[in-house]
N, C-alpha and C positions, 0 to 999 in steps of 0.2 A: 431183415430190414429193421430199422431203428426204428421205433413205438416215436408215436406222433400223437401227441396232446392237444385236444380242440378247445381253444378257448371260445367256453359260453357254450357248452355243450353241460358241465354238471358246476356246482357248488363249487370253489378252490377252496380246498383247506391246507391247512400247516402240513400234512402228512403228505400231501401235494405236492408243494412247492419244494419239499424235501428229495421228493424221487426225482423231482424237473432235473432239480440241479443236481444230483449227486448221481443219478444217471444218466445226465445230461440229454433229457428227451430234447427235441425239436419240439416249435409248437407252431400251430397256425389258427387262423379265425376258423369259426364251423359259420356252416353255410347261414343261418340262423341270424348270427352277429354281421355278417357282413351286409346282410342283409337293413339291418338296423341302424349300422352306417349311413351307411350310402342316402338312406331313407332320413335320416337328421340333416345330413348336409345338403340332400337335396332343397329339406323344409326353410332351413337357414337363407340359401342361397336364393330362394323365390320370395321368403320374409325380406330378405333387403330391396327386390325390386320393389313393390309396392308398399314398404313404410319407410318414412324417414323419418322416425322416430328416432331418439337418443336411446342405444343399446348399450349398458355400460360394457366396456373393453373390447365392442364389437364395433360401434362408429364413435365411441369414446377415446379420452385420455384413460390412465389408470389411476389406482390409487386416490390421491387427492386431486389427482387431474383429470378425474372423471367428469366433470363438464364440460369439459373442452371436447367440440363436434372433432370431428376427422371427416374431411372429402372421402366420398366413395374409391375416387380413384386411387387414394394415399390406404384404403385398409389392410392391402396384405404388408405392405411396408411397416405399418404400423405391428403389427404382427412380428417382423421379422426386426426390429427395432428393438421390440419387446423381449425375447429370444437374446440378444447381445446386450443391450444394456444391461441386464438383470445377470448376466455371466459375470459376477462378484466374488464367487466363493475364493477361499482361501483355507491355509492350515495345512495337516493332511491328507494327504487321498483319501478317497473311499476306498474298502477292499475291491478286491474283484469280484466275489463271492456276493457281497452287499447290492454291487452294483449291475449283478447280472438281474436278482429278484427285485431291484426296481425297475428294472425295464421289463419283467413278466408283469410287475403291480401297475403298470401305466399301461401296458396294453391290456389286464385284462378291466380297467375303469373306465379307457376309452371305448370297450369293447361292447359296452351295454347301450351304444346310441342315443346320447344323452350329452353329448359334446360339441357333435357337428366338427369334429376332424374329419379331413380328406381319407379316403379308402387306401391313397398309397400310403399317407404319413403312417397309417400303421402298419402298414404293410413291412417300409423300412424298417421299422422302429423290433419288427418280429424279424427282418433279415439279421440285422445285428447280433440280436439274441442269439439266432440259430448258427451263425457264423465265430460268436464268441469274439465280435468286431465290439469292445467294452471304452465307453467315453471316459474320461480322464475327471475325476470329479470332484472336488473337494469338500471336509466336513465340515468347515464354517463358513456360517453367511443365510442360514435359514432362523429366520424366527417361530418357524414350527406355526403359523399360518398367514392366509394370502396362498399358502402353500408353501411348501418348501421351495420356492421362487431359486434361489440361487443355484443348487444343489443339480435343480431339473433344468435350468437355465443350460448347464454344462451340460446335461443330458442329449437337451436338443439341439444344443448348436453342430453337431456333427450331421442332423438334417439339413444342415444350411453350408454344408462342405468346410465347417467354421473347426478349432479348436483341436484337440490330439486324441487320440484311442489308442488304447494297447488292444493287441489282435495275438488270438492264442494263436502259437506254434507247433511244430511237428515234435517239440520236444513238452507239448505242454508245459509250456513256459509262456511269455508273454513279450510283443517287440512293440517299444511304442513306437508310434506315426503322427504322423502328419493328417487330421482328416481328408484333406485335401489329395494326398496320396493315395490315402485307400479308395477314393471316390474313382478315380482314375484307375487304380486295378481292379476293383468290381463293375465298372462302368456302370454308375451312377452319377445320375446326374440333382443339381439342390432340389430340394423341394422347394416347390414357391407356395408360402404357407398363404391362406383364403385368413376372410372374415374367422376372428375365433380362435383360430389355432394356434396362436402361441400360448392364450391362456388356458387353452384347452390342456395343452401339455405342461406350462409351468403350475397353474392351479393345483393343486393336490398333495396326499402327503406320503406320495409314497418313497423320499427318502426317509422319516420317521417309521414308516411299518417293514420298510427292509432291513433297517437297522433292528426293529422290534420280531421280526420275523428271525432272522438271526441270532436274536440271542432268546428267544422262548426257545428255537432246536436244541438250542447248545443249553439250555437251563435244565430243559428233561434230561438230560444227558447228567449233567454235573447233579444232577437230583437223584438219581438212579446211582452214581457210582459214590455220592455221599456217602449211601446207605451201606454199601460192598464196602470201600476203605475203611468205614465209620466200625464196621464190624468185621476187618482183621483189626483193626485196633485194640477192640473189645476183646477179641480173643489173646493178644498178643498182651492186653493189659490183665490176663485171667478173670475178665469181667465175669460176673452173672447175667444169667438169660431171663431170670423169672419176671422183669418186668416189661419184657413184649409178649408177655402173656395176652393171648385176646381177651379176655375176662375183662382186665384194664381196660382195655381201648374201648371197649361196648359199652361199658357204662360213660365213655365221654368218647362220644362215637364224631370225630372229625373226618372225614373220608381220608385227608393226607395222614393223617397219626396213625387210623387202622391201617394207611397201605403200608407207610413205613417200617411198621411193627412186624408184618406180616412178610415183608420184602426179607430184613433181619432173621427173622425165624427160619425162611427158608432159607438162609444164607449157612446160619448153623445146623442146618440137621446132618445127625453124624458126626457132630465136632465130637470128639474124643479131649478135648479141654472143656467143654462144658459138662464130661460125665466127672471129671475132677471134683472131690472134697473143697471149698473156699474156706478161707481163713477169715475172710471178710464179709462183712452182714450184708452191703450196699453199695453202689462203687459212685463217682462221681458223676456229675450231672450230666457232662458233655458226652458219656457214655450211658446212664440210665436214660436220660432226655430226649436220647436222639428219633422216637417216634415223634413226639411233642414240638420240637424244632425243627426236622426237619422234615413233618407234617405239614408242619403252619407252611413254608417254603409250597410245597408242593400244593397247597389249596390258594395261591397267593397266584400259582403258574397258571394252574387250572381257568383260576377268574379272568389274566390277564390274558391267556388263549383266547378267550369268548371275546374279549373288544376286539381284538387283532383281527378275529377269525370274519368279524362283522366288516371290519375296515375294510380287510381286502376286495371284499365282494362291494364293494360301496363305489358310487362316483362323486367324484369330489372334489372337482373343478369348481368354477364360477366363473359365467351366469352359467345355467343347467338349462338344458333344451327341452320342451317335452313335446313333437311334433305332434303328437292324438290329441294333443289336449290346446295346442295351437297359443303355446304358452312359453316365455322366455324368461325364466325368473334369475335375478339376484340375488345369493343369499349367503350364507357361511359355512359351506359344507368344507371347505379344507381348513377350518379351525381345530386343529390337533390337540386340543384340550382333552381329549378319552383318551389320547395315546399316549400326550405329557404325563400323566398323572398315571394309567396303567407303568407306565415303564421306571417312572418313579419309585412307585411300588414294588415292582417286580427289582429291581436293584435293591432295594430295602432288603427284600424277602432273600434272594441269593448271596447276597452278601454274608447273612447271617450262616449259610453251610461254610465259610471262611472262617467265619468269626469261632465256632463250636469245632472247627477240623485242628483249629490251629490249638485249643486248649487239650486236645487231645492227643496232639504232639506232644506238647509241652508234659503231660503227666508221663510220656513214655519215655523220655528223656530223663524222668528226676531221679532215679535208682530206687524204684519202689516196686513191690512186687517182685523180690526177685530176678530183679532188672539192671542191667547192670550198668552204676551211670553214663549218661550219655552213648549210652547201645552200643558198647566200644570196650575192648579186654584193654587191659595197663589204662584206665582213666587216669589222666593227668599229663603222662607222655601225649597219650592222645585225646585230641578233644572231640574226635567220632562226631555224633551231631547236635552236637552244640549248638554252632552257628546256621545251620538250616533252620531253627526256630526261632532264630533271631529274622532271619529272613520272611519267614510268614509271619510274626508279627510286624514288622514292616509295611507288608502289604495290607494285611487284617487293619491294620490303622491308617492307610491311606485308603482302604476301600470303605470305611465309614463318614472319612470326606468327603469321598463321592456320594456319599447317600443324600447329600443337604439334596432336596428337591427343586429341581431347578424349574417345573410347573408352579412354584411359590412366585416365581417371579415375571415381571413383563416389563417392554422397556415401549413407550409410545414411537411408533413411527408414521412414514407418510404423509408429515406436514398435519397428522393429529387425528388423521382418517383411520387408520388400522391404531387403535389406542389401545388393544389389549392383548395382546397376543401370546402362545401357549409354552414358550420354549422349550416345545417338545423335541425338535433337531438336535437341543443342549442335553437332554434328556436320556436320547436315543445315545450319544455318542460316547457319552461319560459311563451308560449300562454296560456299552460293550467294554469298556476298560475295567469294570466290574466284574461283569462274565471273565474275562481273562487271568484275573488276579482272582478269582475264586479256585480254577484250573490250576494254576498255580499252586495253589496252599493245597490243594488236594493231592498234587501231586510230590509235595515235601512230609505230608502226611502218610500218603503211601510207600515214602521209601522208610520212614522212622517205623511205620508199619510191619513192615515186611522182613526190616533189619531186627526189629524185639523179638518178633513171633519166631525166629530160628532159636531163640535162648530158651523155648519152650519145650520138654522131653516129649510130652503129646504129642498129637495131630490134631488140626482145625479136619473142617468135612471136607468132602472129596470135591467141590465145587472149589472151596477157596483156595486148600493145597492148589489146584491145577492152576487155577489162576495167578497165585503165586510163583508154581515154575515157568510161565508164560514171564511175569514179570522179570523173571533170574536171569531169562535167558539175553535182556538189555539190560538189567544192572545187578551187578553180582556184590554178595555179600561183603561190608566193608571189616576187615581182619585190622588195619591201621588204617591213617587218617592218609588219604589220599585229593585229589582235588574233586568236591563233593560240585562245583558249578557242572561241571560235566554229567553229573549224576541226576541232578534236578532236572537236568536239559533232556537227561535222555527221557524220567520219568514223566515229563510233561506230552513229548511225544509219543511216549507209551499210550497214555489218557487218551491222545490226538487221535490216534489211529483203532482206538477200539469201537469198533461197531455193536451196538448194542438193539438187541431186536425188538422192536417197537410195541410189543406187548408190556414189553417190562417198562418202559417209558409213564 
């Protein structure tokens, strides 16, 4: 029987949300949370009979229309107003991967009873999920606070029978619909949203932490296989090893430099190219450096873990419920400011494994060491690979335009009410084209890689040989110049598909 995950049963962390999806558990509330529920909405729904007071976006307008009363009778409508008008988004899609862990990040911040959502809204909202029933989303239209409003807007309109889902298939694939449609083949019927609940579910940011949750997975990743590519390079370039000597690193003891150093080391042991006499004192940076760079990377991942890891577990609507304490507050918890400026960061940081893979292309390419130019017999007839390093510098220079920090920026809206806001959604979306284009150069890196390291009479150690016949066996040695787009493609999917075991992460 398929393992069933309780939300609000332990901690969520990244290493979590990793096994949800990619073992696609099921999940459901624990007794505990539903509990908690039930208990906020009931407090909400007895607060409306006896106050009429002005609750903003509960018997309010929103935004700058928060003054403006709403009748009791007109609340849920207001709600479900809310819900549609704010369905803005544009550009495009979200993945489906993205937008499967925003709907685990919305039920598990509904889930701590601090919302006053209906017991079924989440109920839906966890059918979906477990169904792989994924709303149609778009990446622009959030200003990364108020909440990611747009983004979630599309989220929920399919509780209201509104907008389109793609619904996995028997061929794991995906058919898009009509929500309307599916409502009708699962027999479901709209949710009629209460006091609250639209802003319950648009409030938040958890388009911003899905996107950032996505690209920290994929950062340990491309961080870990930095170090592997970085170091057949090394070998393939007859690098020296003596500077990931621990001795080095202790005396400037960074945690990401000592693990890096120490990842390398273990990469070579047994290399039979480092028992080799060198002809050379010290080799270049982008090879001596790489504890140093692609340390700082990994202590940059580390930091930006720890805000994320905080967020997920966080509620982050507005106004926040606190039934015990018989309190309704409005305040700024879905202001994405720690996540604008983490993911900023973390694009900074990863970038840089681009920036250092592609300069180390570039030296295996130049005919040095023994190398034969452009990693290719008869250079001139053939231009071998040339033009793949023209290619990661390409990217290497459009992924330092994506570094401008888009957290630098804020644009006023809502008639002057929300005046500052985090453009963390700009933040989130430009990382992942970051993460992508890093993937990329690594994996143009790894075939100049793999291509020098056969020109070597030696052997590397018995870890990278294997790794390298695993590679051989999707792209084989280039003899002449053949069409290399095929070869980057497959290389990238190589990357794609390599599972790496989470100690090493």
């Amino acid at each position: 029987m398929l393992e069933i995950y309780k939300i609000g049963e332990s901690f969520l962390s990244l290493s979590e949300i990793s096994r949800i999806i990619s073992e696609g558990l099921k999940i459901e509330l624990s007794s505990k949370s539903e509990k908690k529920v039930i208990e906020c909405r009931n407090y909400l729904d007895e607060k409306m009979k006896i106050s009429d007071d002005p609750i903003y976006g509960i018997n309010t307008g929103f935004g700058s229309l928060c003054n403006h009363k709403i009748s009791d009778d007109d609340l849920g409508k207001l709600q479900k107003n809310l819900v549609i008008s704010h369905s803005c988004g544009t550009g495009d899609e979200v993945p489906h991967t993205v937008v499967k862990i925003m709907l685990l990040l919305k039920i598990q911040s509904l889930s701590y009873g601090h919302s006053a959502v209906q017991l079924i809204t989440i109920s839906r909202l966890i059918e979906m999920f477990n169904k792989n029933i994924l709303p149609v989303i778009y990446q622009q239209g959030s200003l990364g606070a108020s909440g990611d409003l747009a983004p979630l807007a599309h989220m929920s309109l399919v509780l209201l029978g509104m907008g389109k889902v793609d619904v996995l298939n028997n061929e794991n694939g995906f058919d898009r619909k009509n929500t309307s449609d599916v409502m009708c083949e699962m027999g479901w019927k709209d949710i009629q949203l209460k006091s609250k609940e639209g802003l319950a579910l648009l409030n938040g940011t958890q388009f911003m932490v899905a996107y950032g949750v996505w690209s920290l997975l994929k950062s340990q990743k491309l961080s870990y296989l930095s170090d592997l590519i970085g170091t057949i390079s090394l070998e393939a370039f007859d690098g020296r090893n003596e500077c990931f000597d621990e001795l080095i690193h202790l005396v400037r003891p960074h945690k990401g430099q000592i693990s890096t150093a120490e990842n390398i080391r273990g990469l070579l042991e047994g290399s039979e190219i480092q028992k080799q006499e060198k002809e050379h004192v010290q080799d270049p940076y982008s090879f001596r450096c790489m504890p140093q760079v692609h340390g700082a990377t990994k202590d940059v991942i580390s930091h930006v873990k720890s805000v994320f890891t905080t967020e997920m577990n966080s509620v982050t609507d507005n106004p926040t419920v606190f039934p015990k304490e018989d309190k309704i507050i409005s305040g700024g918890n879905f202001h994405g400011q720690p996540l604008a400026m983490s993911m900023d960061y973390l694009a900074l940081a990863i970038s840089e494994l681009s920036s250092i893979s592609e300069r180390r292309t570039y030296q295996l390419i130049s005919g040095l060491r023994g190398l034969p130019a452009f990693l290719v017999a008869d250079p001139g007839l053939n231009s071998g690979m040339m033009i793949p390093q023209y290619t990661a510098a390409s990217i290497v220079s459009q992924n330092k335009q994506l570094c401008m920090p888009a957290s630098s920026d804020s644009i006023v809206s809502s008639n002057g009410q929300e005046d500052h806001v985090s453009m963390g959604a700009n933040a989130a979306t430009k990382l992942y084209k970051v993460i992508e284009n890093v993937e990329r150069v690594l994996a143009i890196e790894l075939m100049n890689a793999v291509q020098a390291i056969a020109f070597r009479k030696n052997t590397s150690s018995v870890f990278i040989e294997n790794f390298i016949d695993t590679y051989r066996s999707e792209v084989s040695f280039l003899d002449e110049d053949r069409l290399l787009h095929t070869d980057i493609q497959k290389s990238i999917s190589f990357l794609q598909s390599l599972e790496i075991d989470e100690e090493l992460l």
